[in-house]
DOMIFI-788446 format. One line per 2 residues: number of its first residue (from 0); their letters; for each residue x, y, z of C-alpha. Coordinates in nm, 2 decimals, decimal comma, padded with zeros to 4 digits. Layout:
NUM	A	X/Y/Z | ... $
//
This chain:
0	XX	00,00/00,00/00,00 | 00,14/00,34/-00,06 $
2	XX	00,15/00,59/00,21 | 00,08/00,98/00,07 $
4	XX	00,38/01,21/00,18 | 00,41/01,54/00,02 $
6	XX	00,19/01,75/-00,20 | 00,38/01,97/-00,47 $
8	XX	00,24/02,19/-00,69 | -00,06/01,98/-00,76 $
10	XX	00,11/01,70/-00,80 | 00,09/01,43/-00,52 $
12	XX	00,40/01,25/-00,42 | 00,37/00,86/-00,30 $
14	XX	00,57/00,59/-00,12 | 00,60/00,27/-00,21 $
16	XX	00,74/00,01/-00,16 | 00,97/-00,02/-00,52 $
18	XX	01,05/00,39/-00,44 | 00,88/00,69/-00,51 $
20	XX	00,59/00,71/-00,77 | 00,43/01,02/-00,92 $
22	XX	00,04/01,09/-00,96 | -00,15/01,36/-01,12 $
24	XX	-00,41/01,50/-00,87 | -00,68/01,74/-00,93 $
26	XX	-00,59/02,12/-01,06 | -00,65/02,39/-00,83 $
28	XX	-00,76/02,72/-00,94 | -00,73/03,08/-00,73 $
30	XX	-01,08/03,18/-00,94 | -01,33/03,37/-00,74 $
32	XX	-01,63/03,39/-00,86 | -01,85/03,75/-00,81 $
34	XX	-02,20/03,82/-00,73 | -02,37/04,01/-00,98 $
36	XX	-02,44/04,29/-00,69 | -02,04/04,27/-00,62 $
38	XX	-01,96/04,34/-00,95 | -02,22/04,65/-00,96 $
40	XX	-02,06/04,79/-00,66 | -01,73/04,72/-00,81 $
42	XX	-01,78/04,85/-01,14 | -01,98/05,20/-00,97 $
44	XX	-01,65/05,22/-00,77 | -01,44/05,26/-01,05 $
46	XX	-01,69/05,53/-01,28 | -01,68/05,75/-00,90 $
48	XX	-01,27/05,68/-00,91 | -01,22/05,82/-01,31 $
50	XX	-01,50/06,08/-01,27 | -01,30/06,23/-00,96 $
52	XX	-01,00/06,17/-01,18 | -01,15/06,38/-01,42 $
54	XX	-01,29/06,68/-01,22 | -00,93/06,71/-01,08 $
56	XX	-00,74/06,73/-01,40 | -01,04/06,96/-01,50 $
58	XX	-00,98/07,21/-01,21 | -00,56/07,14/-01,22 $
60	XX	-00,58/07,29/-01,59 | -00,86/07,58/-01,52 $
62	XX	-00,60/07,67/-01,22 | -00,30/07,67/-01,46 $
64	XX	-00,42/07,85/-01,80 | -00,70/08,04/-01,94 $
66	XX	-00,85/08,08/-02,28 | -00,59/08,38/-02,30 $
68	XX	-00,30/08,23/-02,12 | 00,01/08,07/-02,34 $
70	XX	00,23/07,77/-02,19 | 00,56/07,85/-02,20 $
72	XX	00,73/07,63/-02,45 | 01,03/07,40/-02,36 $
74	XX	01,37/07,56/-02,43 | 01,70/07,32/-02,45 $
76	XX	01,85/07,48/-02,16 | 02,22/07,41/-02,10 $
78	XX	02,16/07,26/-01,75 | 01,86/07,04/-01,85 $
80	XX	02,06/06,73/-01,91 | 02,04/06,43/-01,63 $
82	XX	02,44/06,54/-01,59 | 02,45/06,90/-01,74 $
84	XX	02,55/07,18/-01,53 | 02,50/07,57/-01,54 $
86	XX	02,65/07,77/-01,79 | 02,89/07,96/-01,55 $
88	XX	02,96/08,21/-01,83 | 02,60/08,28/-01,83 $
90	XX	02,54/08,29/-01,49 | 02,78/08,60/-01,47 $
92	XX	02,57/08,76/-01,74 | 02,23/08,70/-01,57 $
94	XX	02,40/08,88/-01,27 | 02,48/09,18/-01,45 $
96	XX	02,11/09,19/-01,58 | 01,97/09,15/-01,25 $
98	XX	02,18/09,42/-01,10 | 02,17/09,68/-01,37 $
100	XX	01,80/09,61/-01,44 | 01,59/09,38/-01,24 $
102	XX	01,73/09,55/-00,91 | 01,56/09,84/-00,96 $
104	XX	01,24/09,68/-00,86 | 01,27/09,29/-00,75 $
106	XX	01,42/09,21/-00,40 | 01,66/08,88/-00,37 $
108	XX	01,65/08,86/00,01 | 01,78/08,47/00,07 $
110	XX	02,11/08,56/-00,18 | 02,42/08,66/00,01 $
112	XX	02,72/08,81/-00,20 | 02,90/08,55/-00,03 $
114	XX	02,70/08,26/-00,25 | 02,87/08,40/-00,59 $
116	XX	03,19/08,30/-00,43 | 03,32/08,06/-00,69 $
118	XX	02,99/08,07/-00,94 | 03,02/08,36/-01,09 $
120	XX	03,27/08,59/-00,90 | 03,59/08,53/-00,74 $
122	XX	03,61/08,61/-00,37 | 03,80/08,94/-00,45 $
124	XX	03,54/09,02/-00,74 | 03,23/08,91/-00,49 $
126	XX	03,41/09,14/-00,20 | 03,38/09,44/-00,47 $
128	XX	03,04/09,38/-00,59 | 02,94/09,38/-00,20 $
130	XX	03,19/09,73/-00,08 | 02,91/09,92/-00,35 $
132	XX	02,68/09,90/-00,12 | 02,57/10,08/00,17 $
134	XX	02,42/09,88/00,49 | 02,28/10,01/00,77 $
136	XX	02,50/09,86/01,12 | 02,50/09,89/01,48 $
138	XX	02,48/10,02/01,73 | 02,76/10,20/01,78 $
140	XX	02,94/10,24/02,13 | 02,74/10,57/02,17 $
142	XX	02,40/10,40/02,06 | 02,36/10,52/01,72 $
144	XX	02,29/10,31/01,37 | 02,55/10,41/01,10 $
146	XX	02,62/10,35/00,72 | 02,90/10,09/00,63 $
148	XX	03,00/09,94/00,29 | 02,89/09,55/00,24 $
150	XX	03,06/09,30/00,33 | 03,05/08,93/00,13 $
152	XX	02,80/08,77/00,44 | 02,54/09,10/00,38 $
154	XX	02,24/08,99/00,16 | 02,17/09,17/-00,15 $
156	XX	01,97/09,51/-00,06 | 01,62/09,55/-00,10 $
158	XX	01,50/09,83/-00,35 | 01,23/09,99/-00,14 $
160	XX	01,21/10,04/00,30 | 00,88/09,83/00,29 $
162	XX	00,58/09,65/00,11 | 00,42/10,01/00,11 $
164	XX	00,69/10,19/-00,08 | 00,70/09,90/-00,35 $
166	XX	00,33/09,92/-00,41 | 00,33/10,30/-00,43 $
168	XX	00,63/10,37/-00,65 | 00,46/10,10/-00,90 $
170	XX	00,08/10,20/-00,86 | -00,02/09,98/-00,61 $
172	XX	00,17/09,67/-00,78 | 00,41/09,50/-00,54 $
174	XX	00,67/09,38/-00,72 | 00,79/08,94/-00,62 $
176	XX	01,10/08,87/-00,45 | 01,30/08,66/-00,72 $
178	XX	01,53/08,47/-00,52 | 01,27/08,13/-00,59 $
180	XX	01,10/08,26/-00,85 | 01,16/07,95/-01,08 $
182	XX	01,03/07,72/-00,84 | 00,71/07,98/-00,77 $
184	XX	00,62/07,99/-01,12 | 00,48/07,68/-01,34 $
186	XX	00,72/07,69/-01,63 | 01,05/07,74/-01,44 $
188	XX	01,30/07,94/-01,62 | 01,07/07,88/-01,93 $
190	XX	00,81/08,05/-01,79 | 01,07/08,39/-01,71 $
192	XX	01,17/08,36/-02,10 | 00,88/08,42/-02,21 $
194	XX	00,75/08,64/-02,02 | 01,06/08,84/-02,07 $
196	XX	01,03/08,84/-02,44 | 00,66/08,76/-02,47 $
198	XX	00,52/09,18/-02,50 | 00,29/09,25/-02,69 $
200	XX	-00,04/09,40/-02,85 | -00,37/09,32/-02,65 $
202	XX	-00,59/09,10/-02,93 | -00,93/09,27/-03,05 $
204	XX	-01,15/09,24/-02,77 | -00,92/09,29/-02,49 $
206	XX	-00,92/09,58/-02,26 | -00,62/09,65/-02,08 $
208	XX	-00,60/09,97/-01,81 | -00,37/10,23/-01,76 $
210	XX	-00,11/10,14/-01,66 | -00,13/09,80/-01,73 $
212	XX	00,10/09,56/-02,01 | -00,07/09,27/-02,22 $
214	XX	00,15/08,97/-02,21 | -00,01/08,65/-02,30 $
216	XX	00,23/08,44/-02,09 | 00,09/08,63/-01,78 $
218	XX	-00,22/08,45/-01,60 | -00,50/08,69/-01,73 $
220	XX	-00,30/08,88/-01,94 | -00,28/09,22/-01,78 $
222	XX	00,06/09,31/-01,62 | 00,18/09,54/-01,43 $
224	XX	00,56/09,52/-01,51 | 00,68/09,72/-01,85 $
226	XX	00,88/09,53/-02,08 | 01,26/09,57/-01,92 $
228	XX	01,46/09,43/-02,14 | 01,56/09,57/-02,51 $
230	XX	01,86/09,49/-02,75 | 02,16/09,68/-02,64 $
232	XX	02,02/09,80/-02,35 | 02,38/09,71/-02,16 $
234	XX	02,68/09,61/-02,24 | 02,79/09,28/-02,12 $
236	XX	03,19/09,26/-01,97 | 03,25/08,96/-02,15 $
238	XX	03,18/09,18/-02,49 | 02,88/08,87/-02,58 $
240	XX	02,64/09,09/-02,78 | 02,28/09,22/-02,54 $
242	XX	02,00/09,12/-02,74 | 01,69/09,10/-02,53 $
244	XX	01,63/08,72/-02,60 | 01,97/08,69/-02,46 $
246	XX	01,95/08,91/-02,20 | 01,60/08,72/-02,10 $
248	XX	01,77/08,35/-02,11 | 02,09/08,50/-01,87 $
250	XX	01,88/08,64/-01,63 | 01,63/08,36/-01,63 $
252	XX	01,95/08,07/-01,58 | 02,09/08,33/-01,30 $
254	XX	01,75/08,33/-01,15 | 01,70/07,92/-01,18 $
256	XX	02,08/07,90/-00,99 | 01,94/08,10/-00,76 $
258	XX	01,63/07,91/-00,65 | 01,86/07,57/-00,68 $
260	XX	02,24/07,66/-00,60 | 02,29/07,34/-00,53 $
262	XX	02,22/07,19/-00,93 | 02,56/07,08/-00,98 $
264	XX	02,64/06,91/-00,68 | 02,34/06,73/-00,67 $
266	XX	02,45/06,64/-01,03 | 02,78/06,55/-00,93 $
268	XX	02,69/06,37/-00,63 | 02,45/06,12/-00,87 $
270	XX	02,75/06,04/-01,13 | 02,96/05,91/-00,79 $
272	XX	02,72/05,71/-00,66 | 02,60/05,54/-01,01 $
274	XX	02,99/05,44/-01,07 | 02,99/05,35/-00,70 $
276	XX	02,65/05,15/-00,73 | 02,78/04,95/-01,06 $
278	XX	03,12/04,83/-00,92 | 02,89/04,73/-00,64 $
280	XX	02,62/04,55/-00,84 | 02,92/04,40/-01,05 $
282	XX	03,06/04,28/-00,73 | 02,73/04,13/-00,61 $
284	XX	02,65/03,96/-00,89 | 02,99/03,77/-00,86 $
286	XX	02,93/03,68/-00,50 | 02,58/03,58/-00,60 $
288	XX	02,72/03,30/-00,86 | 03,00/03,19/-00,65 $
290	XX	02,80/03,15/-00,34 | 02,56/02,97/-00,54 $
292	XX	02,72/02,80/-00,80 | 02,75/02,48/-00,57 $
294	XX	02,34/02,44/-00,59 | 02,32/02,49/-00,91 $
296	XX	02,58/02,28/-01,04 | 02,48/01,98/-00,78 $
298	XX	02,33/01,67/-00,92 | 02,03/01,48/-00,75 $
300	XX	02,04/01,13/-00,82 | 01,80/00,87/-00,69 $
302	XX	01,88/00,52/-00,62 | 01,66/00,30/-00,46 $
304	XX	01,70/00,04/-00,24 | 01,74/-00,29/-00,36 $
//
């Protein structure tokens, strides 16, 4: 009589007494079958899940664009690559536009002139751009504030005392801080380009106030800000020519490093540990054969008793 001693993968495994014999046994099958009210609550589940689906996408766009509102397009940045990294040269440019013309109006109140130490300045070069300056220090040992020239840890000045003096010197717009403003704005540094470069006429049918710019990259359409930037409007030290497209992609790279100073090392940081991670994956797939390669070299033979 055999005696049943193991069940394998639907197929049972019996003991006799000549050795071990195999026997098909019935299949088994992970099948459930539904209820017909199961499989209306199911299927109702699923038309709530992809009309919610569909409402959010619905308000996401509505939030992001009007009928009057352009997407930026995609521009092949320099620094877009998985292991690109910032146009340095370029970087120095967008600082000259900022200071010469953004500074006028924008703050950049989280940028130190320390932080162009090595990205667009040299520390003599930063220590210059930060003695034209004046900041207000003290006290003094007889209690009163006085004026002093900047030093590399002072952050770049504000153009107006307060909130108050911004919105009246540019009726009753206040003008954004820019030190994130490509992480603020859907687009990135695309959405600064074009906006930059993107004045124009108001379309038949669209009244825009005194005071007030079309620009179709701007939510709405009505702006505030005058077009800044023109061709030759300054002269770049590195003598590259100052046409406002270029002017407009400097800036808006300067403005990206500044919202993300730490791009390239993040970049750098992922090349070390890829090569790291593929001498280790090399190394563990040789461990992984050798430690193995006794099991799945072995041989199982049976030999029954006689």
């Amino acid at each position: 009589m055999a005696a049943r001693v193991g069940k394998i993968c639907g197929v049972g495994l019996f003991k006799s007494t000549s050795g071990y014999t195999y026997n098909q046994i019935c299949s088994i099958t992970t099948k459930k079958d539904w209820s017909r009210s199961q499989k209306t609550i199911l299927g109702s589940l699923g038309v709530i899940a992809g009309g919610v689906g569909a409402l959010v996408f619905a308000l996401d766009q509505s939030v992001r664009a009007t009928d009057l509102e352009l997407h930026p397009p995609k521009n092949p940045w320099s620094h877009n690559g998985m292991i690109s990294s910032f146009d340095h040269a370029s970087l120095r440019r967008g600082y000259e536009v900022y200071k010469q013309v953004c500074a006028a109006c924008h703050s950049m109140r989280f940028i130190a002139y320390r932080n162009l130490v090595g990205v667009t300045h040299t520390e003599e070069e930063a220590k210059a751009e930060a003695a034209e300056i004046l900041v207000t220090d003290g006290p003094d040992e007889e209690g009163h504030m006085f004026q002093r020239p900047g030093k590399l840890s002072d952050y770049f000045p504000n153009p107006y005392a307060n909130e108050q003096a911004a919105r009246s010197a540019n009726n009753g717009a206040y003008p954004p801080d820019l030190s994130f403003m490509t992480l603020a704005r859907h687009g990135g540094e695309d959405y600064l380009f074009s906006l930059l470069t993107g004045y124009c006429d108001p379309p038949a049918g669209v009244v825009i106030r005194e005071g007030q710019y079309y620009n179709p990259y701007f939510p709405g359409g009505a702006i505030s800000m005058a077009q800044a930037l023109y061709n030759e409007l300054i002269e770049y030290e590195d003598g590259t020519p100052a046409s406002a497209s270029q002017m407009a992609k400097d800036v808006s790279t300067f403005l990206k490093w500044c919202a993300q100073p730490e791009h390239d090392d993040r970049k750098q940081m992922f090349i070390k540990a890829m090569g790291i991670l593929s001498i280790l994956l090399g190394l563990t797939l040789y461990l992984k054969r050798h430690q193995w390669s006794s099991l799945k070299t072995r041989k199982i033979e049976f030999k029954p008793k006689k």
